[in-house]
C-alpha positions in Angstrom: 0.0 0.0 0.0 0.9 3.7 -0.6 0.9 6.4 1.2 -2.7 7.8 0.2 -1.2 11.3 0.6 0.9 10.4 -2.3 -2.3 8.5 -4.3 -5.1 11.0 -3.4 -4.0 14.1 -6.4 -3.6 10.4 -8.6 -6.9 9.7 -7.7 -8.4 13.1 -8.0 -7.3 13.2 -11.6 -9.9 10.8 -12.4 -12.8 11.9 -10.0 -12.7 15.7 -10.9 -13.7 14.6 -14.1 -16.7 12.7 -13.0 -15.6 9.1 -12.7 -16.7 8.0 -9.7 -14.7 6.0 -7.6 -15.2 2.5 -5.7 -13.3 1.8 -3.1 -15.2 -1.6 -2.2 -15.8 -4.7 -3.3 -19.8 -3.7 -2.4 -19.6 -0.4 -4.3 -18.1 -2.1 -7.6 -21.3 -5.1 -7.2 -23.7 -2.2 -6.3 -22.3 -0.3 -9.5 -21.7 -2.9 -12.2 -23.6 -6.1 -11.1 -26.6 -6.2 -13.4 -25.9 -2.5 -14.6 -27.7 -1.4 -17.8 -26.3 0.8 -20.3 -22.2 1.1 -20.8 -19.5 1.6 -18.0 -16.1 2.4 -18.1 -13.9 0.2 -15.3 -10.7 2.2 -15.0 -8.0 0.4 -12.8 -5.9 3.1 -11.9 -2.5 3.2 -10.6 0.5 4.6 -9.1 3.1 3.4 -12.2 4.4 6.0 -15.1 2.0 4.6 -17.6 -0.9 5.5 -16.0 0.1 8.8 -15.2 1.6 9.5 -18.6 -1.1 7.5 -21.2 -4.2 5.7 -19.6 -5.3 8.7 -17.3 -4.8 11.4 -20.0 -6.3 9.2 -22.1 -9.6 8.9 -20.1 -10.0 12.6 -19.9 -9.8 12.6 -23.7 -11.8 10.0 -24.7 -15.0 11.0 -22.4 -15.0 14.5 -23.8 -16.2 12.8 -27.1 -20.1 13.1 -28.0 -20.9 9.3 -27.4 -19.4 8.0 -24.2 -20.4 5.1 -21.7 -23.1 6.0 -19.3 -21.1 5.3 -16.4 -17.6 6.4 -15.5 -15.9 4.2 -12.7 -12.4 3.7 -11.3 -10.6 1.5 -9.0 -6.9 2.2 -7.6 -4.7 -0.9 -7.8 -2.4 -1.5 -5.0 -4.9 0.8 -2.4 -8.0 -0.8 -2.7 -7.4 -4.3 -2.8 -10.8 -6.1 -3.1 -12.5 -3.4 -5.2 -10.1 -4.0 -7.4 -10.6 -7.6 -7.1 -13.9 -7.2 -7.5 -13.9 -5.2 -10.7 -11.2 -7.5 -12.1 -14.2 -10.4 -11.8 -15.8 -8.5 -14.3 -13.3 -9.0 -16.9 -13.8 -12.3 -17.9 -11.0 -13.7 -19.8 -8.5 -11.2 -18.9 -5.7 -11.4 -16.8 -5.2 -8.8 -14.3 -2.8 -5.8 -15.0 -2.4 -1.9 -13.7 -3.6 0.0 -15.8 -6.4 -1.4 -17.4 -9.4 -0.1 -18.9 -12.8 -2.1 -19.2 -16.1 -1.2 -21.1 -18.8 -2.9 -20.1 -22.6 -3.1 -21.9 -25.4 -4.4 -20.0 -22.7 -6.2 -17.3 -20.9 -7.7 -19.9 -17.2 -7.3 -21.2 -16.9 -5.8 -24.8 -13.9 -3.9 -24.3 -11.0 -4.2 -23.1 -7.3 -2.2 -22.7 -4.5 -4.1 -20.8 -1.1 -2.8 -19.4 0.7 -4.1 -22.5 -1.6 -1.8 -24.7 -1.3 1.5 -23.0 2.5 1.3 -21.9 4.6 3.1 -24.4 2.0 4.8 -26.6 0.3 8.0 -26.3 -2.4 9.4 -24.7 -3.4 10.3 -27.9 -3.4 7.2 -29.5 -5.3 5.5 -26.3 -8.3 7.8 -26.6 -8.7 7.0 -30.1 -8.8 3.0 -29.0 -11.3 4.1 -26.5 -13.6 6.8 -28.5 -13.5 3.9 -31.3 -15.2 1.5 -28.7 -17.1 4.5 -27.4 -18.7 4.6 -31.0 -19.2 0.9 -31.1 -21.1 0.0 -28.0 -22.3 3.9 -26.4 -25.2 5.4 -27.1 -24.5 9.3 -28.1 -24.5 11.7 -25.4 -23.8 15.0 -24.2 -20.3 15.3 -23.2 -19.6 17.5 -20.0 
């Protein structure tokens, strides 16, 4: 575990945008068990690649017209069994930090692992995710 002094502005990058976090294994059920509609799972994380690409990606991405319905996030290596939890959502995947899941209707239909965010841009990230945005998210009106 961190020091959560050192993890809170890490965390905060997400959650001023509107992702709301879980920091329970109750809070990720109550959120994505049976959910309707689209949610983004974003494992977050302490290491360089999710400072430099997956968390700059996500503020890109959901400023594009159709985005998921939910915005969540989870904080690998703080809060252990949320981050368990969500991880039991990806189905098939293997767990890695950062990682970003899109979920329709409380199934997996999305999915970015470590090995595809470290060492490309932020840039290049959003476009993976606005391109699933387009495929399984209903249009909306970004914030």
């Amino acid at each position: 575990m961190y020091d959560e002094r050192f993890v809170t502005p890490m965390r905060q990058e997400l959650t001023q945008l509107g992702v709301e976090e879980m920091r329970t294994a109750q809070e990720v059920d109550a959120k994505l068990k049976g959910a309707q509609g689209t949610t983004l799972v974003v494992v977050n994380s302490v290491c360089g690649c999710a400072a430099r690409n997956a968390r700059p990606a996500v503020a890109k991405a959901i400023q594009h017209d159709t985005r998921p319905d939910t915005l969540t996030t989870v904080f690998a290596g703080q809060d252990v069994e949320a981050v368990q939890r969500a991880r039991s959502y990806f189905t098939g995947y293997a767990p890695s930090s950062p990682q970003i899941g899109l979920l329709k209707d409380g199934k997996l239909v999305f999915m970015l692992e470590r090995h595809q965010i470290e060492g490309r841009t932020a840039d290049d990230i959003a476009q993976d995710l606005v391109g699933a945005f387009d495929k399984y998210c209903e249009e909306t009106t970004a914030a």
